[in-house]
N, C-alpha and C positions, 0 to 999 in steps of 0.2 A: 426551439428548446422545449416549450407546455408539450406539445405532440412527444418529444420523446421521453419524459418525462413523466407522462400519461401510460407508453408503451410498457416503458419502466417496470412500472408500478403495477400491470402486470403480471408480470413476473417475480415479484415480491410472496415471502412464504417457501421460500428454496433453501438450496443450504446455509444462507448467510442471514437467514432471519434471526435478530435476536445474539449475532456475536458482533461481538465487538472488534471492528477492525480501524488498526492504528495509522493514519496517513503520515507520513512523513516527506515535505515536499515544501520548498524555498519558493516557488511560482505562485503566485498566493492566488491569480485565476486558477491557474490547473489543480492547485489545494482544493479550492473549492470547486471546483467541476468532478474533481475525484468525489469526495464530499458527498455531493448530489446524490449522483450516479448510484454511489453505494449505499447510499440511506434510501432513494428509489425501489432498491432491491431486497428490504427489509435490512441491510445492513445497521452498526449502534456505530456511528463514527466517532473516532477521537481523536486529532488534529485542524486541520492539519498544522504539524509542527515543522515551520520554516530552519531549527536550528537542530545541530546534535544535541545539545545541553538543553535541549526541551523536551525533544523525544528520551532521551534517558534521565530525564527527572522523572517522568510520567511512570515508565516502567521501574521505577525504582518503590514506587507506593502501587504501583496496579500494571500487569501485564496485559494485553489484549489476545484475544483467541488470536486474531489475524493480523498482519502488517503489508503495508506496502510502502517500500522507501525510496525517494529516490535518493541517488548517490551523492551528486556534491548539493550542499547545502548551505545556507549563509557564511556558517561560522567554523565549516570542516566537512570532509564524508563522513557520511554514516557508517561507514564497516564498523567503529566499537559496536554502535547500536546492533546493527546486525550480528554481530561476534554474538552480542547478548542473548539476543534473540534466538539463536543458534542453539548457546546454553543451555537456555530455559524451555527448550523444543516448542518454541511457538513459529507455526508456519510463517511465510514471508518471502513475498518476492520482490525484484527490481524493478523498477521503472526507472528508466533512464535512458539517458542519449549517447551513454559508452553502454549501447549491449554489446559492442563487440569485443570490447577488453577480457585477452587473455587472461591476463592475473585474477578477475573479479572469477570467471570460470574457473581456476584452478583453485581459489582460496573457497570458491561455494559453488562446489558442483554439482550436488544435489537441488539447489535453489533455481526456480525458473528468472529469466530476465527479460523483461518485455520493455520494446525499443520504445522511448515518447510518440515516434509515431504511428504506433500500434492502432487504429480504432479502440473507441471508449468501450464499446461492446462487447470485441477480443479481449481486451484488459479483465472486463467484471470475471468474464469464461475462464480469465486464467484465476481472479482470486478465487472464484467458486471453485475449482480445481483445489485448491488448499485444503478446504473444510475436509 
């Protein structure tokens, strides 16, 4: 984990230096490995928030340039949060273990979805992709 961490860091000063991107995510290892990865990368994290009623308090006093959610979450899905998000045209994509659900594709089919078992590294490439 130091070794790629080290690699990381790197690569920090890209598009994601200095935005703030929003995690949203009930696994609170994978919160935090998300976390990392993207503070690594100059990323400003802010989560990660295990519930919907966390992630939409937060945006409701401050929006983040960027989001990453996953879908079911302690206390509900995210889709409101995402709805919001959508709103407010702040980029955001999925992370989750239904990338294959039709309906999430027809209801956001603009939004990329990347499967949990994506590599860490594909994942950053996709938030970078946002900016």
């Amino acid at each position: 984990m130091k070794i790629e961490a080290k690699e990381n860091a790197l690569h920090a000063g890209g598009p994601l230096e200095g935005k703030t991107v929003m995690v949203v995510e009930d696994e609170a290892i994978l919160g935090m490995m998300l976390s990392e990865e993207l503070s690594a990368v100059g990323a400003k994290v802010v989560g990660p928030f295990p519930r919907l009623a966390d992630g939409l308090e937060y945006c409701a006093e401050t929006l983040p340039h960027l989001a990453v959610l996953d879908i079911d979450l302690l206390d509900s899905d995210s889709l409101p949060l995402a709805r919001k998000l959508r709103e407010s045209e702040i980029p955001f994509l999925f992370y989750t273990s239904r990338a294959e659900s039709e309906d999430l594709k027809r209801e956001f089919p603009q939004t990329p979805i990347c499967d949990k078992m994506m590599p860490v590294d594909k994942l950053i490439g996709a938030v970078r992709r946002l900016v």
